[in-house]
C-alpha positions as CSV (number, residue, x, y, z in Angstrom):
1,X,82.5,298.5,98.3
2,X,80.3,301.0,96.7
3,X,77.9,299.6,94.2
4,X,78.9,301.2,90.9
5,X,82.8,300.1,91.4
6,X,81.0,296.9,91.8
7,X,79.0,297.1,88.9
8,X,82.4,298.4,86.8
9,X,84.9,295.2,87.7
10,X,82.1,293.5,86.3
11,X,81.9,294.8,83.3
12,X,85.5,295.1,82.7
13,X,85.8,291.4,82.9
14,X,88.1,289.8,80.5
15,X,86.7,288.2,77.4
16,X,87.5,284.4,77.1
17,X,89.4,283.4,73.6
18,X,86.5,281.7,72.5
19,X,84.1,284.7,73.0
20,X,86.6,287.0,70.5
21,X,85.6,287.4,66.8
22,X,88.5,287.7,64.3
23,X,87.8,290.4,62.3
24,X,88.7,289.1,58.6
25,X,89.7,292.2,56.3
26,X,88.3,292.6,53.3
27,X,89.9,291.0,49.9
28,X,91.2,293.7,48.1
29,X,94.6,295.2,47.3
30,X,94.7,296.8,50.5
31,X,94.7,294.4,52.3
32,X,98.0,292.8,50.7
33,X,99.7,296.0,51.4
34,X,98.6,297.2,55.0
35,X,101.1,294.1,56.4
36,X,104.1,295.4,54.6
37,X,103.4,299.2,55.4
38,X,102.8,297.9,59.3
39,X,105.9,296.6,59.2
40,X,107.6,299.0,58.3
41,X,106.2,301.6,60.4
42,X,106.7,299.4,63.0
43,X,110.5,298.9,62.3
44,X,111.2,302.4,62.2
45,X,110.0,302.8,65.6
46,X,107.2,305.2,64.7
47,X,104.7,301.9,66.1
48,X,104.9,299.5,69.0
49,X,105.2,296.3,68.0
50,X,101.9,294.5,68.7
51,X,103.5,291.5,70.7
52,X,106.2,293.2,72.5
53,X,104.4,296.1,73.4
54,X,107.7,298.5,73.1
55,X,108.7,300.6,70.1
56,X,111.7,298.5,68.7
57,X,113.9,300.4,65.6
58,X,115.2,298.4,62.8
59,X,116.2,300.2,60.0
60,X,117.6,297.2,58.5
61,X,113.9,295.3,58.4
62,X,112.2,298.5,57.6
63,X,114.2,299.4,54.5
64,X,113.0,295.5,53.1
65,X,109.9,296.3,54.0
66,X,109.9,299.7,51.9
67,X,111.7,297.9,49.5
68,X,109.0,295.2,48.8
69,X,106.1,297.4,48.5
70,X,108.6,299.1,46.0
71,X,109.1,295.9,44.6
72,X,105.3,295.4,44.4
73,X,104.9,298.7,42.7
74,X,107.1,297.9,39.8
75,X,105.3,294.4,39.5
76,X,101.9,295.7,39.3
77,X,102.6,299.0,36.9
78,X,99.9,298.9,34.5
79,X,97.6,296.5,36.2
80,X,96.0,298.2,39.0
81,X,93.1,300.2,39.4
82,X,93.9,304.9,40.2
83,X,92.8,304.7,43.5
84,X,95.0,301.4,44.2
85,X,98.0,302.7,42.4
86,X,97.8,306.4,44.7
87,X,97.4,304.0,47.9
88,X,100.3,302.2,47.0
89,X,102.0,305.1,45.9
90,X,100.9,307.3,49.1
91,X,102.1,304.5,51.7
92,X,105.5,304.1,49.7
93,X,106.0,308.5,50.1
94,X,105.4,308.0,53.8
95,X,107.5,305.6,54.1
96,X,110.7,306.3,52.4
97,X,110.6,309.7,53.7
98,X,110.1,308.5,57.8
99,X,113.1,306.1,56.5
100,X,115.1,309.2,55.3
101,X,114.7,311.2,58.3
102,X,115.5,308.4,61.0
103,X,119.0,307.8,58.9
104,X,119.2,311.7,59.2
105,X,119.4,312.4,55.7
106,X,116.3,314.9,55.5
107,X,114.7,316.8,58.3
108,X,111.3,317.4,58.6
């Protein structure tokens, strides 16, 4: 066996567990609303699903994700900062309208 092929299995060597750093996002509104918009982007089948590795469509779950960052809008009106209430505000347009067009409703 040639010595770079060599020299690439070892380097492509997997990592054990322990040797893995967690990265730990940063605490800020962001953060509370990437996991819902995720979600939902995964449930509308525009994502693979992390664990399953396989785009799986779920209207049904998407629309409660959608609908709990909508939910979190209406909570929040008045207390957050411009450039949280356009991210919130930003994710929620993408959203509903990706929702809108996989029911067939709008076409894009």
């Amino acid at each position: 066996m040639p010595e770079k092929e060599k020299s690439k299995r070892k380097q492509t060597k997997k990592k054990k567990p322990e040797d893995i750093q967690e990265i730990i996002p940063p605490l800020d509104f962001s953060s509370f609303v990437l996991p819902f918009y995720t979600q939902a982007v995964i449930k509308l089948g525009l994502a693979k699903d992390p664990l399953t590795n396989k785009e799986e469509k779920n209207l049904e779950l998407a629309k409660r994700s959608i609908d709990l960052l909508g939910l979190l809008k209406k909570k929040t009106k008045g207390n957050l900062k411009p450039e949280e209430e356009k991210f919130l505000d930003a994710c929620l347009h993408q959203l509903r309208t990706a929702y809108m067009e996989k029911l067939d409703i709008i076409k894009l």
